[in-house]
N, CA, C and O atoms as a Tinker XYZ file with bonds, in Angstrom:
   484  protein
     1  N     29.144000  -60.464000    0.143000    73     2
     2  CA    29.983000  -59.379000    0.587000    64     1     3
     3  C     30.280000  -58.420000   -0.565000    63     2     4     5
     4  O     30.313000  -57.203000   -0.384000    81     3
     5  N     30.531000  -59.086000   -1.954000    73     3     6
     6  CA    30.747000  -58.429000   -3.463000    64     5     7
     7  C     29.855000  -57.422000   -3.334000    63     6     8     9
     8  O     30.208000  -56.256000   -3.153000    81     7
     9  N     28.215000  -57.932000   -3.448000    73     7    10
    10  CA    27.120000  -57.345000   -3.541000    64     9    11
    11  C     26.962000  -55.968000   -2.879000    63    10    12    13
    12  O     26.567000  -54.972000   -3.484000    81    11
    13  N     27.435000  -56.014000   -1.097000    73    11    14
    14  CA    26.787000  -55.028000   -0.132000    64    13    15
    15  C     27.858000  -54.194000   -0.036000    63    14    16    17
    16  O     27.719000  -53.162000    0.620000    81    15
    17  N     29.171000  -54.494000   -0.695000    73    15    18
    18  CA    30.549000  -53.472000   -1.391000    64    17    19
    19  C     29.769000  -52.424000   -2.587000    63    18    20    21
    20  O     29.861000  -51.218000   -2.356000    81    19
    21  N     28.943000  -52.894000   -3.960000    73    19    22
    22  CA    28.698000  -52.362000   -4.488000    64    21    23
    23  C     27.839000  -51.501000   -4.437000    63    22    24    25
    24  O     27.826000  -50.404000   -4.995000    81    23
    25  N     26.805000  -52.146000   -3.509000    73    23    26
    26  CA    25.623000  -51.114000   -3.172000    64    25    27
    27  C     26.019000  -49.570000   -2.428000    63    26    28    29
    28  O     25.569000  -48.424000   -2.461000    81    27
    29  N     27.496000  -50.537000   -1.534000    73    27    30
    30  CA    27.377000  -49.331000   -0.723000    64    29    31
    31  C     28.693000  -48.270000   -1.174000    63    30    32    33
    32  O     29.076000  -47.352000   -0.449000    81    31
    33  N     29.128000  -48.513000   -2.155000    73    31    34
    34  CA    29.595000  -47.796000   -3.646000    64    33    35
    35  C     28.385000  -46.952000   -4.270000    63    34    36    37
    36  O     28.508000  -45.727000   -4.288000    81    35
    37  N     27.542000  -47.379000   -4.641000    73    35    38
    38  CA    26.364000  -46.646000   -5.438000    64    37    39
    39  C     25.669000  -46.433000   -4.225000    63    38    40    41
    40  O     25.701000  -45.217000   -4.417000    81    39
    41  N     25.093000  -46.522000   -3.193000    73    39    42
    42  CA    24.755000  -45.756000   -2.593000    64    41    43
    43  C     25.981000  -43.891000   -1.872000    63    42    44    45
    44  O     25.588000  -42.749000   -1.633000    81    43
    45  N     26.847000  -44.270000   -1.822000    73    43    46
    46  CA    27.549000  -43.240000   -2.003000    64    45    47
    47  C     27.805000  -42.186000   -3.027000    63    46    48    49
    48  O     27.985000  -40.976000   -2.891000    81    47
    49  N     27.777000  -42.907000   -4.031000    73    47    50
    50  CA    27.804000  -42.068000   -5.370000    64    49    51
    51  C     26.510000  -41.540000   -5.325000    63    50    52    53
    52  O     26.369000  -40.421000   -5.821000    81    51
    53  N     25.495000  -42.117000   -4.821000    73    51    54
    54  CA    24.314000  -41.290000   -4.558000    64    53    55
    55  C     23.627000  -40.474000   -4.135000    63    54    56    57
    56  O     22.710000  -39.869000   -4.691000    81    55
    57  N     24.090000  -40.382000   -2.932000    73    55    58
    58  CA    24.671000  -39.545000   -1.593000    64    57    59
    59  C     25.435000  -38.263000   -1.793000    63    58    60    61
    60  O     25.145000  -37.226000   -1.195000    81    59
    61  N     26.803000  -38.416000   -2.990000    73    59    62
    62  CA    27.609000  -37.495000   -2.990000    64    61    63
    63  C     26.977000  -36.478000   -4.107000    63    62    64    65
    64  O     27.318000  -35.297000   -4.162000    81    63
    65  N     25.527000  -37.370000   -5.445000    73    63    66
    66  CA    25.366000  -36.317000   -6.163000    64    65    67
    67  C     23.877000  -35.738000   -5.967000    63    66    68    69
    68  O     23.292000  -34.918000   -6.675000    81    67
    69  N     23.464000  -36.344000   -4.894000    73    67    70
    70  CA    22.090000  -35.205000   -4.564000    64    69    71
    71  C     22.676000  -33.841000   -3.532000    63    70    72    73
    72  O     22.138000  -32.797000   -3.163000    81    71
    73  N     24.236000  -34.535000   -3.265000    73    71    74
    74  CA    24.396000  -33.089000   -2.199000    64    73    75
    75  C     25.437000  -32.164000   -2.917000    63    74    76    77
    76  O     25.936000  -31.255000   -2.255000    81    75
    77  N     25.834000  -32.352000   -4.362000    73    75    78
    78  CA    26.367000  -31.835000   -5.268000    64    77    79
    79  C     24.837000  -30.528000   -6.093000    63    78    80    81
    80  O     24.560000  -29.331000   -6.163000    81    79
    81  N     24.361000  -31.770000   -6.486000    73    79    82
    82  CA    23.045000  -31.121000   -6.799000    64    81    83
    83  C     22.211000  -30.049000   -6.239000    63    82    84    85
    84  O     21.870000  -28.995000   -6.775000    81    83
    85  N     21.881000  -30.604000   -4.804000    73    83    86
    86  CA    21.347000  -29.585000   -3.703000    64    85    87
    87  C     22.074000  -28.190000   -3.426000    63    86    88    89
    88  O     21.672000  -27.041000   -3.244000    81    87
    89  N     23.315000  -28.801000   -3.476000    73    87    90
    90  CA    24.859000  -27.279000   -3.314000    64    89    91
    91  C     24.708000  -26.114000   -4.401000    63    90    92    93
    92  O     24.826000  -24.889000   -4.362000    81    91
    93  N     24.391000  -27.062000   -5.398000    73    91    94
    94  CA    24.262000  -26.039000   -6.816000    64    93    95
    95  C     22.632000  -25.486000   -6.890000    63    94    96    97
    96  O     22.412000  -24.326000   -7.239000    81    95
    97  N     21.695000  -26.269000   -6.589000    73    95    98
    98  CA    20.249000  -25.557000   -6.156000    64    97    99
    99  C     20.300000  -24.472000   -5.452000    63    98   100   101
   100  O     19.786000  -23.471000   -5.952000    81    99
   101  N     20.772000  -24.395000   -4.443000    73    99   102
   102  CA    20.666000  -23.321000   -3.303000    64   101   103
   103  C     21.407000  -21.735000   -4.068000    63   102   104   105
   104  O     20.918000  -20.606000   -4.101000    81   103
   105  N     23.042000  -22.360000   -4.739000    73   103   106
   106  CA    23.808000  -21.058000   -5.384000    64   105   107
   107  C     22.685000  -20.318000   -6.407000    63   106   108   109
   108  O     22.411000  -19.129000   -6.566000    81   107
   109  N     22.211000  -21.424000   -6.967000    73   107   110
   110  CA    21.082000  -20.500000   -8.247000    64   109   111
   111  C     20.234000  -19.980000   -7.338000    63   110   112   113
   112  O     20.471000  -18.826000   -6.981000    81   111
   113  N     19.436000  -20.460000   -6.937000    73   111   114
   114  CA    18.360000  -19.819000   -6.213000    64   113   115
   115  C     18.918000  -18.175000   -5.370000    63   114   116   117
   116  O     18.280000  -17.122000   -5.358000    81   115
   117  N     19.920000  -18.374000   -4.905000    73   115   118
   118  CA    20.628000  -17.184000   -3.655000    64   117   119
   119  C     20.851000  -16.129000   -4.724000    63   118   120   121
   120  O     20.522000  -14.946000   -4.643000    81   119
   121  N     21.573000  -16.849000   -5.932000    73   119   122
   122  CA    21.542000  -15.889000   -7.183000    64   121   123
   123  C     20.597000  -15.569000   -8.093000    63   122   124   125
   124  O     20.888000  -14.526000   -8.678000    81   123
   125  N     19.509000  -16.088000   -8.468000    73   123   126
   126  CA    18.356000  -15.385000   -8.783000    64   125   127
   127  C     17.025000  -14.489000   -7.731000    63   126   128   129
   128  O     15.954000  -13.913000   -7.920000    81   127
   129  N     17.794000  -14.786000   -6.763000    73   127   130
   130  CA    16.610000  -14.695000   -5.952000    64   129   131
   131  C     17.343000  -12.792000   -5.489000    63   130   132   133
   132  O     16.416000  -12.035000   -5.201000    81   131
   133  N     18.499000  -12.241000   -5.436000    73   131   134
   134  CA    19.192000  -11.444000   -5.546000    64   133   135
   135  C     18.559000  -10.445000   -6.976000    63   134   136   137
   136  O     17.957000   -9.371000   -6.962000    81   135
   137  N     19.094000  -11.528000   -8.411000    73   135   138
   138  CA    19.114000  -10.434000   -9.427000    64   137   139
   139  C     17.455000  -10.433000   -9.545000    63   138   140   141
   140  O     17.043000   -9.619000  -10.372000    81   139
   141  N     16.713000  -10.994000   -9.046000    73   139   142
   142  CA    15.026000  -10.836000   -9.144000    64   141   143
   143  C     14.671000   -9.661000   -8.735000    63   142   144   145
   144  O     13.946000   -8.917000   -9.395000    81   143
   145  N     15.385000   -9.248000   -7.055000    73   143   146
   146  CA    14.872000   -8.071000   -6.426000    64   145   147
   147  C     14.628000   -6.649000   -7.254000    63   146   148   149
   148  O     13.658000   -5.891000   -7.258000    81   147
   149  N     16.075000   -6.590000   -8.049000    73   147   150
   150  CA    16.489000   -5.464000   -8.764000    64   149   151
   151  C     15.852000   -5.691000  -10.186000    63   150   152   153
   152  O     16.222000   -4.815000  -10.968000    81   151
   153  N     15.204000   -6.393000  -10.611000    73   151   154
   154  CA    14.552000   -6.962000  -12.340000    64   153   155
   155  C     13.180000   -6.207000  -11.271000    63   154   156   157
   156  O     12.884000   -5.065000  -11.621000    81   155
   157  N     12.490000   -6.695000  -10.219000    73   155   158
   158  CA    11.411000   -6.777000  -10.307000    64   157   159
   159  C     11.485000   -4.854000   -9.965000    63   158   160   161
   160  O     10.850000   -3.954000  -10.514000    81   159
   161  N     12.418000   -4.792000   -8.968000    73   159   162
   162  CA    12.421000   -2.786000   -8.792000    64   161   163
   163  C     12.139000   -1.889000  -10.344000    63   162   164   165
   164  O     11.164000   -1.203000  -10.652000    81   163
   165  N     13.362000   -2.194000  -11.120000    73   163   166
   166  CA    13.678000   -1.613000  -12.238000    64   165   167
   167  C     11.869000   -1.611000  -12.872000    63   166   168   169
   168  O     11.289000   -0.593000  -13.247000    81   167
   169  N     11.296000   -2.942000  -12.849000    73   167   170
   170  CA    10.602000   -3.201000  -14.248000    64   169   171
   171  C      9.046000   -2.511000  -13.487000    63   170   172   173
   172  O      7.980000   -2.488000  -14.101000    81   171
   173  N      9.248000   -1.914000  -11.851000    73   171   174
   174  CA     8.106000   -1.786000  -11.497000    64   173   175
   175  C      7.196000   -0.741000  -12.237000    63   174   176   177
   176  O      7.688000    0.254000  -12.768000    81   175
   177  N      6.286000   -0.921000  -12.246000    73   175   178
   178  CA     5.075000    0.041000  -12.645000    64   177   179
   179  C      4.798000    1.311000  -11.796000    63   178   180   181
   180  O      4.304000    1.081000  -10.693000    81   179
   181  N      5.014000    2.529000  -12.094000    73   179   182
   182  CA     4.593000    3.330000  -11.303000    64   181   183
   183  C      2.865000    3.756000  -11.160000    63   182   184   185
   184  O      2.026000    3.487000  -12.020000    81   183
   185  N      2.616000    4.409000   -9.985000    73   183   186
   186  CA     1.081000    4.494000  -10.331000    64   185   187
   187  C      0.863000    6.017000  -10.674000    63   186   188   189
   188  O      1.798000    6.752000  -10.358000    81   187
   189  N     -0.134000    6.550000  -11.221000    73   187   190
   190  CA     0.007000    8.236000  -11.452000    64   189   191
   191  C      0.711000    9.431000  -10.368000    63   190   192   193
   192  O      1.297000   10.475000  -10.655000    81   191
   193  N      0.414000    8.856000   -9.091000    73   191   194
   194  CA     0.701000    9.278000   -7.792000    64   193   195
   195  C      1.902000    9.082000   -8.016000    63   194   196   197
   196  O      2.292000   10.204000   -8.339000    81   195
   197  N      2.884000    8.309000   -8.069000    73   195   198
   198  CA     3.932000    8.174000   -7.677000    64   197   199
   199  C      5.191000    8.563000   -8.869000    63   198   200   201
   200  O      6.320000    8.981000   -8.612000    81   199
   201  N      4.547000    8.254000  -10.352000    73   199   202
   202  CA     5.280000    9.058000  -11.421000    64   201   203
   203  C      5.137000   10.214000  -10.782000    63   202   204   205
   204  O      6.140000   10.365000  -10.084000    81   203
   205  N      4.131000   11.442000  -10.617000    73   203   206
   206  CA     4.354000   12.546000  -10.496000    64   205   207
   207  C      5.298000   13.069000   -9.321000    63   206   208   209
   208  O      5.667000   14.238000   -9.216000    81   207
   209  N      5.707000   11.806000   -8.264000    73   207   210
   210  CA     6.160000   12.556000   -7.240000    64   209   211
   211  C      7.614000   12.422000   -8.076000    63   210   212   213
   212  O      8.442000   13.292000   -8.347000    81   211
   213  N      7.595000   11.022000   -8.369000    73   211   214
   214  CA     9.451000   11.350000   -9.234000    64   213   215
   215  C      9.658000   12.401000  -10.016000    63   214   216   217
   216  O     10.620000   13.165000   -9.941000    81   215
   217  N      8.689000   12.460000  -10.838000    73   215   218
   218  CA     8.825000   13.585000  -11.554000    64   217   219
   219  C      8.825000   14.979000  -11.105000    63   218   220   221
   220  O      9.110000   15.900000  -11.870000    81   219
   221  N      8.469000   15.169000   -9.712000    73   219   222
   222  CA     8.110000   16.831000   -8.869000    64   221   223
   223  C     10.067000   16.513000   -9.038000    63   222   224   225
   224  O     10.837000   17.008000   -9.861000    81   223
   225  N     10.339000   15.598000   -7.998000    73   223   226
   226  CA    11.592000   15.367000   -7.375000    64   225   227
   227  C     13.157000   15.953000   -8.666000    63   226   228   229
   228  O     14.134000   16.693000   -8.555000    81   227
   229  N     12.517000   15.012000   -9.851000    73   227   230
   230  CA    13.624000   15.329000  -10.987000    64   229   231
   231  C     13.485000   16.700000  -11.062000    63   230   232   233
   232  O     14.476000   17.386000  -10.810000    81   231
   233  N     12.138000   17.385000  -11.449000    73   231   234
   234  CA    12.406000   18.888000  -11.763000    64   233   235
   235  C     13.342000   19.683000  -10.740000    63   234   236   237
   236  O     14.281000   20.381000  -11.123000    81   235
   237  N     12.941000   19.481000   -9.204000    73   235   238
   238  CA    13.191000   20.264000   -8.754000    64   237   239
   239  C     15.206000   19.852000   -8.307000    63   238   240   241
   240  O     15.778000   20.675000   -7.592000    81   239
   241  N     15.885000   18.799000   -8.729000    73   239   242
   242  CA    16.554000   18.489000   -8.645000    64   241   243
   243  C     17.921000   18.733000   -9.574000    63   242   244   245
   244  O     19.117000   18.831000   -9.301000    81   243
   245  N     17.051000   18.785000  -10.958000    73   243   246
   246  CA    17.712000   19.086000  -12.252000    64   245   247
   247  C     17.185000   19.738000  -13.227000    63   246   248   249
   248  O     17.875000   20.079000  -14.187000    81   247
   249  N     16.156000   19.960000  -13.161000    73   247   250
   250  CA    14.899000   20.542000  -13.810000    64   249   251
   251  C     15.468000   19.587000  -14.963000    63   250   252   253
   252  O     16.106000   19.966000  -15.945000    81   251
   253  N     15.060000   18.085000  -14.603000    73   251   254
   254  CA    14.844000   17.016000  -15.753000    64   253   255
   255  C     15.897000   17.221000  -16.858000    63   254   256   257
   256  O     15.584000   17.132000  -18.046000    81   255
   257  N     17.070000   17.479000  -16.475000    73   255   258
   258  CA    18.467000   16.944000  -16.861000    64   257   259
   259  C     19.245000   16.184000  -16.650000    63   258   260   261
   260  O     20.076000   16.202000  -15.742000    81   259
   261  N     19.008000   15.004000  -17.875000    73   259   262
   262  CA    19.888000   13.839000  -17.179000    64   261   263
   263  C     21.596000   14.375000  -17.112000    63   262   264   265
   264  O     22.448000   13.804000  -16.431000    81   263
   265  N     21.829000   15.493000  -17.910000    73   263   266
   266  CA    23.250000   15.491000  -17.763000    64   265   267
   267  C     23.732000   16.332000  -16.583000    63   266   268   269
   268  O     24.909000   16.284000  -16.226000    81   267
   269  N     22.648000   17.256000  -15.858000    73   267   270
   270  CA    22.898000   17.927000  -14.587000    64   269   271
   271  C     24.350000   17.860000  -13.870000    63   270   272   273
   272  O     24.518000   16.663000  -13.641000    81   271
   273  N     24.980000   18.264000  -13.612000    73   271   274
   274  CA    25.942000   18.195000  -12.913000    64   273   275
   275  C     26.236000   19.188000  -11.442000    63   274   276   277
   276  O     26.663000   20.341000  -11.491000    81   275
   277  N     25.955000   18.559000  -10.370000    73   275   278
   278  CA    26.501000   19.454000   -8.766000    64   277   279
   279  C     27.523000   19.010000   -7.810000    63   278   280   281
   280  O     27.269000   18.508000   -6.715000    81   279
   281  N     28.679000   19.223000   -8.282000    73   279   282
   282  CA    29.835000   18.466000   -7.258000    64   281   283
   283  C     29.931000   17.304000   -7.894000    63   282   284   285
   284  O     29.986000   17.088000   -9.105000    81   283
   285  N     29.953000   16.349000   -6.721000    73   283   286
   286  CA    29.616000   15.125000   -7.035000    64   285   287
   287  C     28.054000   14.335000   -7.615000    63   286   288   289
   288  O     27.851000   13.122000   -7.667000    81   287
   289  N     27.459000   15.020000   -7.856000    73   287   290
   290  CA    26.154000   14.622000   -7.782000    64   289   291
   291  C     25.416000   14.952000   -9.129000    63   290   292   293
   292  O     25.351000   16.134000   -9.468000    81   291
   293  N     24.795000   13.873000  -10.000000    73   291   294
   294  CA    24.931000   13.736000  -11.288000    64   293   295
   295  C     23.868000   13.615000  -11.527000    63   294   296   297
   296  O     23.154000   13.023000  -10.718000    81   295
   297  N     23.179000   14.267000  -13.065000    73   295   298
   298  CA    21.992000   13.684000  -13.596000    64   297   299
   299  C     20.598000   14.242000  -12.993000    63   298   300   301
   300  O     20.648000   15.117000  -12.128000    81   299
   301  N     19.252000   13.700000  -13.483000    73   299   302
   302  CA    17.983000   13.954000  -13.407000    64   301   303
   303  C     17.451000   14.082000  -11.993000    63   302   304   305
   304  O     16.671000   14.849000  -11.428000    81   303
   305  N     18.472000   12.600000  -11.499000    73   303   306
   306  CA    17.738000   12.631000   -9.981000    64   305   307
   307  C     18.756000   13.462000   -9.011000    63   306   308   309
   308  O     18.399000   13.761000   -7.871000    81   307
   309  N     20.137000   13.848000   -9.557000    73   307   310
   310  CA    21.207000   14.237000   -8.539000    64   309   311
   311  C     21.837000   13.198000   -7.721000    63   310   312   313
   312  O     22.065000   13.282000   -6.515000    81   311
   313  N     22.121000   12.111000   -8.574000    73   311   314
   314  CA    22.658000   10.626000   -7.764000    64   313   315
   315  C     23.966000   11.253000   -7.467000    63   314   316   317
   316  O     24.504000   12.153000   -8.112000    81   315
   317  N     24.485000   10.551000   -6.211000    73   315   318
   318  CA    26.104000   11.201000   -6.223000    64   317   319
   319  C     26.675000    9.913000   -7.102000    63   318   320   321
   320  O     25.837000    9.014000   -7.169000    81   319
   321  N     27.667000    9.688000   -7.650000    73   319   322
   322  CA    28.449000    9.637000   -8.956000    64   321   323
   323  C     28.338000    8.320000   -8.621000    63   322   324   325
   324  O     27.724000    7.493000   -9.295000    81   323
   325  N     29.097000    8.028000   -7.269000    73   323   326
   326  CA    29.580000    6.621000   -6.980000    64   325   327
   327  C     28.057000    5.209000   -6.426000    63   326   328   329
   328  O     28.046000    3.990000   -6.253000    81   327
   329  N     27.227000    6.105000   -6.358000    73   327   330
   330  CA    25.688000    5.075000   -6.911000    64   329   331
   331  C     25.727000    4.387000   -7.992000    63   330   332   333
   332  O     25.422000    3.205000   -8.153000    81   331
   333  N     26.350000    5.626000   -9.206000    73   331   334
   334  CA    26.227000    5.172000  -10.832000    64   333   335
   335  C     27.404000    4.229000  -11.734000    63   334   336   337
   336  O     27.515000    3.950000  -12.928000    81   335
   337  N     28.164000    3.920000  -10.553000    73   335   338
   338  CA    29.377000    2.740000  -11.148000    64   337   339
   339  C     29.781000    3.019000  -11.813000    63   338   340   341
   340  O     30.207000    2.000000  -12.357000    81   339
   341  N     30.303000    4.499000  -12.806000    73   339   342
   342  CA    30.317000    4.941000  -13.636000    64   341   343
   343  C     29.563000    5.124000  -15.123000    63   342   344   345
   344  O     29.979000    5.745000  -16.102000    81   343
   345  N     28.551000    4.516000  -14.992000    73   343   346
   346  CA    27.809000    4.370000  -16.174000    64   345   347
   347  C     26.370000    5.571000  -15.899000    63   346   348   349
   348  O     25.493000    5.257000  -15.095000    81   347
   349  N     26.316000    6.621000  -16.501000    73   347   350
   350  CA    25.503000    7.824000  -16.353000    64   349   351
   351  C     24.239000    7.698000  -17.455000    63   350   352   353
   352  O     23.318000    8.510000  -17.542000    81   351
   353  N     24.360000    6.831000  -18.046000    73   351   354
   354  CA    23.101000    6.423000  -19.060000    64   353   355
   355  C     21.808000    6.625000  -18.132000    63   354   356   357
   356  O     21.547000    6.379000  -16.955000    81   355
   357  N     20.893000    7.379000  -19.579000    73   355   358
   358  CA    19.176000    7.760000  -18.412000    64   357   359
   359  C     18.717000    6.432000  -18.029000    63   358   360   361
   360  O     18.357000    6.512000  -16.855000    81   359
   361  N     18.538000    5.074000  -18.534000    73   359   362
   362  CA    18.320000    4.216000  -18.322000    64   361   363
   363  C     19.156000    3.159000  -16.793000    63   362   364   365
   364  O     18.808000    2.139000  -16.197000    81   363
   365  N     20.150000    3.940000  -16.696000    73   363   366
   366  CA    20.973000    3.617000  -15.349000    64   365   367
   367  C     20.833000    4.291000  -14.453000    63   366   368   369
   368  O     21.188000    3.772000  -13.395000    81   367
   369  N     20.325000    5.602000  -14.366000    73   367   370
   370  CA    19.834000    6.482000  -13.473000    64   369   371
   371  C     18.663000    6.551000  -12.912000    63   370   372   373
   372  O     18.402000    7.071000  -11.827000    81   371
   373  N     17.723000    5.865000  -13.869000    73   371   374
   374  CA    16.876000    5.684000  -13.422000    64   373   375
   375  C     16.195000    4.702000  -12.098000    63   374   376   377
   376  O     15.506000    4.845000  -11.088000    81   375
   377  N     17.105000    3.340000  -13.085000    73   375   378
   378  CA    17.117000    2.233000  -12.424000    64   377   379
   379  C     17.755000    2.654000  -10.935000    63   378   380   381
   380  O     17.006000    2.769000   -9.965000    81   379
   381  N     18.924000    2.832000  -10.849000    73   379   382
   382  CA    19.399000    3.559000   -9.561000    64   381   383
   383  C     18.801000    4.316000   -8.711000    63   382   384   385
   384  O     18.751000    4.059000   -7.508000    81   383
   385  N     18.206000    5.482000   -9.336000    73   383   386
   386  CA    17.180000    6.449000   -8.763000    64   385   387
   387  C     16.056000    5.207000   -8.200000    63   386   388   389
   388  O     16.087000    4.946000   -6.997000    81   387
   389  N     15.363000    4.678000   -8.834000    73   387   390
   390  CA    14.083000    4.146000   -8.244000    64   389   391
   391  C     15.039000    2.856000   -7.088000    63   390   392   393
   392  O     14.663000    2.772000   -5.919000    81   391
   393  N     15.858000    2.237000   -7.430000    73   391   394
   394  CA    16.420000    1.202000   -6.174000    64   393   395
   395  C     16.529000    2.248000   -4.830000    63   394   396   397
   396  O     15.903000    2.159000   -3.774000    81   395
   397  N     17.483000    3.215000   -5.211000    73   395   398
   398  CA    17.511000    4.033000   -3.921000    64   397   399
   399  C     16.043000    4.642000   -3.316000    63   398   400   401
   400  O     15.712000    4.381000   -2.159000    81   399
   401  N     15.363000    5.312000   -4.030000    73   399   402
   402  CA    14.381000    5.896000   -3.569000    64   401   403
   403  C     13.582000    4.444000   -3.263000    63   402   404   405
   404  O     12.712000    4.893000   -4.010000    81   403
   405  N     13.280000    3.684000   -3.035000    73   403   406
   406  CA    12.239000    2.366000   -2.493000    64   405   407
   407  C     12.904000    2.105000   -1.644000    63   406   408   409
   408  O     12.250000    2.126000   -0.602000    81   407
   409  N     14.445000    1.719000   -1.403000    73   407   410
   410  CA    15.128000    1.763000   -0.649000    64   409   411
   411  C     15.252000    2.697000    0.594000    63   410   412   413
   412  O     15.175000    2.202000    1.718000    81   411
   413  N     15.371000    3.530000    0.486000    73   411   414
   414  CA    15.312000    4.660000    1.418000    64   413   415
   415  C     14.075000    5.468000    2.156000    63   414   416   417
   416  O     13.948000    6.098000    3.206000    81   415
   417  N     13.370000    5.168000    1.225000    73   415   418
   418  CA    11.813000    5.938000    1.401000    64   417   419
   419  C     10.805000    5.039000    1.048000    63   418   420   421
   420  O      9.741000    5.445000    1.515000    81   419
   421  N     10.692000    4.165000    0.529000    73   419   422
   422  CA     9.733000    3.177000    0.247000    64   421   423
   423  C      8.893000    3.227000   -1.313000    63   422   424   425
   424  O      8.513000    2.343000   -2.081000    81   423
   425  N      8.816000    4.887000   -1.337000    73   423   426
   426  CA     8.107000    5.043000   -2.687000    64   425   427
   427  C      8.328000    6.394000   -3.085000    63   426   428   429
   428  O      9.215000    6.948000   -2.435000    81   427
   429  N      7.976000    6.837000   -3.651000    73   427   430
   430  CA     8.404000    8.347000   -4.712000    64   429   431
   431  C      7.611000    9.729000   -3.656000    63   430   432   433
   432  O      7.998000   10.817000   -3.229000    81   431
   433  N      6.555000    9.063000   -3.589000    73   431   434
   434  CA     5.769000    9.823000   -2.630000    64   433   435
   435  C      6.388000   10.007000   -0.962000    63   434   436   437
   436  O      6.027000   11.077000   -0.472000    81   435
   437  N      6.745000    9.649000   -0.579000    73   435   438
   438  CA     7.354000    9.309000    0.903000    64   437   439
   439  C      9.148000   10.202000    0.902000    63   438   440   441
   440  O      9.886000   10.710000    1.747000    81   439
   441  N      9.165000    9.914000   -0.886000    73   439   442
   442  CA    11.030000   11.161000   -1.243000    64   441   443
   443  C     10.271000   12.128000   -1.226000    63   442   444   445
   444  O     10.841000   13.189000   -0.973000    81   443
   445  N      9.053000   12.190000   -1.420000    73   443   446
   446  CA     8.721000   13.800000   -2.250000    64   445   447
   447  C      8.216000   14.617000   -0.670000    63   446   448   449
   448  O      8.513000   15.801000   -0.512000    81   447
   449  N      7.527000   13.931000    0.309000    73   447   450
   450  CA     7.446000   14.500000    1.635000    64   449   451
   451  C      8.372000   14.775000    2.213000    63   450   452   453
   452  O      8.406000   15.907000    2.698000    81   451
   453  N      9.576000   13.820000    2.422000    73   451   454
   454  CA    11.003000   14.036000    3.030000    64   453   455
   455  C     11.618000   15.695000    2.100000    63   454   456   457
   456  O     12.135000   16.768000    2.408000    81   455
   457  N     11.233000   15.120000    1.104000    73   455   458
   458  CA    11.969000   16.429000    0.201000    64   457   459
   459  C     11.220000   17.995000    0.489000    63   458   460   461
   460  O     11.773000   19.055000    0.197000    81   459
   461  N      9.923000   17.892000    1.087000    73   459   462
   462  CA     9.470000   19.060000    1.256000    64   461   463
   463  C      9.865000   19.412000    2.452000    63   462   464   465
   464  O      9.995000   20.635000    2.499000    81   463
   465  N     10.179000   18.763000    3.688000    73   463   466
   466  CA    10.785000   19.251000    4.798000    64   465   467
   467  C     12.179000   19.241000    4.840000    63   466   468   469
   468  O     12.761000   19.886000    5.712000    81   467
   469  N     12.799000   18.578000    3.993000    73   467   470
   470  CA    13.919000   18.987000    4.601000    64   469   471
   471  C     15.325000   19.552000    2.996000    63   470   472   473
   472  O     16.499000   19.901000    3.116000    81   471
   473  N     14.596000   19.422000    1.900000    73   471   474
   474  CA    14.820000   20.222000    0.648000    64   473   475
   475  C     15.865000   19.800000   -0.118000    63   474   476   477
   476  O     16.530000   20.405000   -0.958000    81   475
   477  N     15.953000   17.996000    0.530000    73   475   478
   478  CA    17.039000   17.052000   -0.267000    64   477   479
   479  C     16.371000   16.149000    0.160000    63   478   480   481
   480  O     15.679000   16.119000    1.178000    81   479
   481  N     16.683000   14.805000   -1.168000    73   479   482
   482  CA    15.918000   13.156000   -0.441000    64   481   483
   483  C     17.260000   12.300000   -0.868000    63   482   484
   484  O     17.327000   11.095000   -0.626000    81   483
């Protein structure tokens, strides 16, 4: 009876730390699997096609001033303010600029068509 007390002691303790374990697997994963999306956006590669459409977009937006200022609407790409969390760095605008634009349009090329019909993306 000693015996099938202890087992079923350590089988509990066993029980309680693969589902401790598993609990904490899933949080990392939900949380890398989140900050991945935005590492892998930021770090993407553009292709010649699609630099140039960002780049049509910045000129005609700021004529490639990150410090641009219209109303609310800030910088190279014309982010409105509250995109930029307060941090206006070219390196934050960018990142922002390209999340939204993939976001919204899929690719630089697809802002730069929207932007020819209708003369905002």
């Amino acid at each position: 009876m000693k015996k099938l007390k202890k087992n079923k002691s350590l089988l509990t303790k066993l029980i309680a730390a693969l589902a401790l374990s598993f609990g904490f697997t899933v949080v990392a994963q939900t949380t890398n699997t989140s900050s991945n999306v935005q590492t892998v956006q930021a770090a993407r590669k553009l292709s010649k096609r699609e630099r140039a459409a960002k780049n049509w977009i910045a000129m005609r937006e700021s004529g490639g001033n990150y410090y641009a200022r219209n109303g609310v609407c800030y910088g190279k790409y014309q982010l409105n303010i509250n995109y930029l969390h307060g941090n206006y760095s070219p390196k934050n605008q960018e990142r922002v600029a390209d999340n939204y634009v993939y976001g919204r349009y899929g690719s630089w090329v697809n802002a730069k068509s929207f932007w020819l019909s209708h003369h905002w993306y």
